[in-house]
N, C-alpha and C positions, 0 to 999 in steps of 0.2 A: 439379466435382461439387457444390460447397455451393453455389454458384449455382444450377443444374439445382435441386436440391431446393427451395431457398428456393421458386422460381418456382410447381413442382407444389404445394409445399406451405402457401404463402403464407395462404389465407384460414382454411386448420386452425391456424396459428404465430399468424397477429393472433385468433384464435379464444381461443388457449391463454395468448397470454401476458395476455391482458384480463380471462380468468377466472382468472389466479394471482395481475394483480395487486391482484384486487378481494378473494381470498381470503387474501392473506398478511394477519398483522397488522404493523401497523408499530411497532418495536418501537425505544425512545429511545437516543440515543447516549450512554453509560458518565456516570456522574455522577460529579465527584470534580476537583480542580485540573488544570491542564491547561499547566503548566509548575512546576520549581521543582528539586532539586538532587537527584540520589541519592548516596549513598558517603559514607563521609567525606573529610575533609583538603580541602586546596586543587584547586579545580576544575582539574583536568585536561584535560576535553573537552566542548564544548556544542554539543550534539543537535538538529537542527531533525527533527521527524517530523509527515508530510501526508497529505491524501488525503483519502480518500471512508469510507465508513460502516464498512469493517474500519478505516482506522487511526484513526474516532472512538469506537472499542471498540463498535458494536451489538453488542448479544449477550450480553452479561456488564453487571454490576450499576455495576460502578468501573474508573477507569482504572486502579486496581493489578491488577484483572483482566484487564485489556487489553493490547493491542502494547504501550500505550508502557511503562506499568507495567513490563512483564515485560521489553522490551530495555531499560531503563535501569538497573534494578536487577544484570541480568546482565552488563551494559556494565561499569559498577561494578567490579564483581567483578575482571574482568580486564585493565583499561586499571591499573587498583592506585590510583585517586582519584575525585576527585568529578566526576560529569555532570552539568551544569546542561542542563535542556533542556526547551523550550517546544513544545506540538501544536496545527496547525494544521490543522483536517480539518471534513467537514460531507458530512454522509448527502448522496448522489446524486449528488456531485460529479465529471463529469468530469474528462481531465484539462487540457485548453482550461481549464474553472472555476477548476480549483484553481489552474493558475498566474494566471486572473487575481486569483484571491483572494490569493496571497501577494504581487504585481505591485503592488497595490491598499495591501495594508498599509503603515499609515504608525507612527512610524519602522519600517524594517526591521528585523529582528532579525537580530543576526550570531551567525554556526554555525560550524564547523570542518568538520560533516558532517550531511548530512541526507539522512532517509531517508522515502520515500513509497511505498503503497500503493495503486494506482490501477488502473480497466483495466477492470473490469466495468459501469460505466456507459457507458462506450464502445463495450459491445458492447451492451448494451443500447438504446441510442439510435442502433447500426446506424454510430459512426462509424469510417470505413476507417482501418486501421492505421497506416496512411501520413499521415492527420490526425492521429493522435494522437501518433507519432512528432516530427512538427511543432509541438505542443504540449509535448512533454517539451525537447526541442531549446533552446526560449522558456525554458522553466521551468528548466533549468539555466545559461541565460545570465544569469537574472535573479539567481540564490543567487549564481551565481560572481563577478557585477560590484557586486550591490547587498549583498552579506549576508555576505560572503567567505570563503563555503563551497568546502571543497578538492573534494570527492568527493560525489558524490549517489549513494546505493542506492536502487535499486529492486525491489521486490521483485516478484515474480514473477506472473500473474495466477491466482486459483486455479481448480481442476480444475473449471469449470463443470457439465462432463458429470456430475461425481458429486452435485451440488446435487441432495438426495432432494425440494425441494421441487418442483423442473420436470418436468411429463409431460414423456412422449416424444411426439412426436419434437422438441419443443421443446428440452429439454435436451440431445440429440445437434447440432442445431443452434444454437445460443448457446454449446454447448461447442469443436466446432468453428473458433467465432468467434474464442473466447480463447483455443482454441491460435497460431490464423493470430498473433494478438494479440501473445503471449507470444515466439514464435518472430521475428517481426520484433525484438522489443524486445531480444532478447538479440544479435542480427544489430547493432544498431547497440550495444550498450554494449559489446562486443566489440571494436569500433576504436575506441573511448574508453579513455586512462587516468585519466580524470577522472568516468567514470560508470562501477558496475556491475550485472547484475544476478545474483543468487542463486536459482541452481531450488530450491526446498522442497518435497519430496513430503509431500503434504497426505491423509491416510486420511481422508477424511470420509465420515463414517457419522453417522445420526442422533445415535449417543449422544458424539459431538465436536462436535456443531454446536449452536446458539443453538435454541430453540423455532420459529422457521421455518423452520428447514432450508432456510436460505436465508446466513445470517452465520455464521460461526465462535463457536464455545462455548468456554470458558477454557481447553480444550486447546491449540486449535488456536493459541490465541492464546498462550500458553506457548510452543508449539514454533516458530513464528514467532520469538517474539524472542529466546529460546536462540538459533536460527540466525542472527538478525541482529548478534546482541554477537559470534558467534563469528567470523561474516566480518571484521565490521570492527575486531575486536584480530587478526586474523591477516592482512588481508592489507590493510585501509583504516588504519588509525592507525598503521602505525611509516610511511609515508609523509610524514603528515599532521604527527605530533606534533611534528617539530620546529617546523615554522612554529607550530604552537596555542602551544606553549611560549615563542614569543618574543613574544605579544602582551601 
């Protein structure tokens, strides 16, 4: 069926998506440090966080507005010490990009866990799930051998379809994409105990989203990383911690 449609609908979709993306504004990624320690006491656990334009905060003003901001500060909270943790992310980046962008980094930086954001460029640039699976695959071989990260989170891709900025039928099809998307991606971190991913229901309505209605506005980005600290002090870090402890 999404095929069938794409086909009918093709020259309405490269119609629509040319005039939204000539009508969105583009809007700068979070200003503000982009590693450094939250909590007090002695660092407990250090954070790698990735990705494309949500995990480089578009939308909001600072990164304390942002993913990282808000799951590190939260993280904090409940691991009981200090996060050291560094963000490596950049507007439009697949996720092919991004692992060659962390691949590429020189020294590596070493993590205990890290967490990425990725998925809507993928669907955007039409690449099949099965590529991008292949891509994630890369990108956690490379944390596990080069950075010696235990667990990689993924977070989830979000609810396309409700992005107020996409006509229809455009946003019924690119949303459809990121479920196919999402649904794969939980398929394979599911036979992993080394990767997971977290559904987040995402209410997105104009008055949670960035001035595009296109990015996340500081709610969304709050309830993101509420859920991210909560996953990984409940069911990533008592795993994890003893090894982090004996570095």
């Amino acid at each position: 069926m999404g095929l069938a449609a794409k086909l009918v609908l093709g020259p309405l979709l490269v119609a629509q998506a040319l005039a939204t993306r000539r009508r969105l504004p583009r809007l700068p990624e979070a200003d503000g440090a982009r590693e450094g320690v939250a909590g007090d006491g002695p660092v407990a656990l250090r954070l790698l966080i990735g990705g494309d334009s949500s995990a480089a905060g578009v939308g909001v003003a600072t990164q304390d507005q942002a993913l990282a901001g808000h799951t590190v500060r939260a993280l904090a909270e409940r691991v009981g010490g200090a996060v050291a943790w560094r963000l490596v992310a950049r507007s439009g980046l697949t996720t092919a990009q991004c692992a060659d962008l962390l691949i590429e980094a020189a020294p590596p930086w070493r993590a205990d866990i890290a967490v990425f954001a990725l998925g809507v460029n993928d669907v955007i640039d039409l690449v099949p799930p099965r590529r991008a699976l292949a891509a994630r695959e890369r990108l956690v071989a490379h944390l596990r051998e080069r950075c010696g990260v235990r667990h990689v989170v993924f977070m989830p891709l979000p609810p396309v379809h409700r992005f107020p900025a996409l006509p229809q039928p455009l946003r019924w099809v690119m949303g459809a994409d990121a479920r196919r998307h999402d649904a794969a991606l939980a398929r394979w971190a599911a036979r992993r105990d080394d990767v997971s991913h977290i559904p987040i229901d995402l209410p997105l309505d104009p008055k949670v989203m960035a001035s595009d209605g296109f990015h996340p506005g500081e709610p969304v980005y709050r309830l993101c990383g509420l859920a991210l600290a909560d996953h990984i002090a409940a069911h990533v870090w008592p795993r994890v911690a003893p090894t982090a402890r004996a570095r």
